[in-house]
C-alpha positions in Angstrom: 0.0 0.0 0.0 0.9 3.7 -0.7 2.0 5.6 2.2 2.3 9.5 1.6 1.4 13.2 3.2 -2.3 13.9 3.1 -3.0 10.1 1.6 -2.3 11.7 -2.3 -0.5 9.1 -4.4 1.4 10.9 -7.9 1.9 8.6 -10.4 2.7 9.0 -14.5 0.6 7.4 -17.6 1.8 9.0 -21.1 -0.3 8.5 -24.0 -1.0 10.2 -27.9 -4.3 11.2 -30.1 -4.9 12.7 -32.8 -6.8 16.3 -32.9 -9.9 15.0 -34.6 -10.2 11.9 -32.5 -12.3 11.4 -29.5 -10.5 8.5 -27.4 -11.3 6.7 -24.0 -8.2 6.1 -21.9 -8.3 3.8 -18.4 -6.2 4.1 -14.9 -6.0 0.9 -13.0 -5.9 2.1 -9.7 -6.2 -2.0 -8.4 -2.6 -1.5 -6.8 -3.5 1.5 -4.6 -6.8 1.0 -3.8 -7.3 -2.1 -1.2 -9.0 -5.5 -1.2 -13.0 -4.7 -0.6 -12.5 -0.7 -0.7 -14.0 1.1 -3.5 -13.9 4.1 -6.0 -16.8 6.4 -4.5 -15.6 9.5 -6.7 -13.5 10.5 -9.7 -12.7 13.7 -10.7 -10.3 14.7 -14.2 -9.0 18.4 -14.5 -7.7 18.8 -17.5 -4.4 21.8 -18.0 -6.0 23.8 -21.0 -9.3 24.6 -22.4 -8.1 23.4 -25.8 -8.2 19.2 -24.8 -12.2 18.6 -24.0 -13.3 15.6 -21.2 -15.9 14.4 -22.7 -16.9 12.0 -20.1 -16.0 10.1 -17.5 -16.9 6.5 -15.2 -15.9 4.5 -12.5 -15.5 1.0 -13.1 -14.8 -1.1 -10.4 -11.2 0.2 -9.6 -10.8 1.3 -13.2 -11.7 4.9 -14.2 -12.3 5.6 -17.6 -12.1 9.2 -19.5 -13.2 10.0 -23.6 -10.7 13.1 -24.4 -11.2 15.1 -27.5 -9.9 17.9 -29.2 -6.1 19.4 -28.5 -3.4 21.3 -30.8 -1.0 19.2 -32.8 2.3 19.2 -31.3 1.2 20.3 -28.0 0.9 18.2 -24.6 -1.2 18.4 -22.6 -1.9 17.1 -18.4 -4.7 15.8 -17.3 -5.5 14.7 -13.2 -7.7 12.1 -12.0 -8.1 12.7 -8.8 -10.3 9.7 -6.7 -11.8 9.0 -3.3 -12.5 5.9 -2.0 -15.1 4.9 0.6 -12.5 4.4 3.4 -12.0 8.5 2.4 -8.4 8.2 0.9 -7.8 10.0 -2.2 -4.8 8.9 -4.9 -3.9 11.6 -7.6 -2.6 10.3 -11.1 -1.1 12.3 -13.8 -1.9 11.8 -17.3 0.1 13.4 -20.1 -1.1 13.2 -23.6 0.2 14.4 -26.9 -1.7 15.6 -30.1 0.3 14.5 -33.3 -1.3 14.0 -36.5 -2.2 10.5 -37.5 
């Protein structure tokens, strides 16, 4: 198990789309979160106005997020921030790039 300040776990995912594509992505989270606790919220934040969220579920310990939009050449960070029901919260980064395709 994760032990940090404040119970915030900061882990990396990298990943690529296209500008015109509209793509689902998934974080495991099955490594922080523990045997019978669940997912109660999820939250993604993305770092510019120019990548969209289109929307966003929980899945067991699997979120999921459909991204769209971006700039070609440009990366961009988004956080998915989740709670669980025994009121910890874990933080991942997600970088993406926008090349074309």
């Amino acid at each position: 198990m994760v032990q940090s300040p404040y119970n915030v776990a900061l882990q990396t995912v990298d990943a690529t789309k296209s500008v015109g594509a509209t793509l689902d992505y998934s974080i495991d989270w099955s490594a922080l979160v523990g045997a019978g606790e669940n997912i109660t919220g999820s939250t993604w934040t993305a770092s510019s106005a120019d990548i969209t969220i289109v929307s966003n579920t929980i899945s067991g310990t699997t979120t999921d997020v459909f991204i769209s939009g971006g700039r070609n050449g440009y990366f961009y960070d988004l956080l998915n921030t989740i709670v669980t029901d025994e009121a910890r919260t874990f933080v991942r980064l997600f970088s993406i790039g926008v090349q074309p395709k």
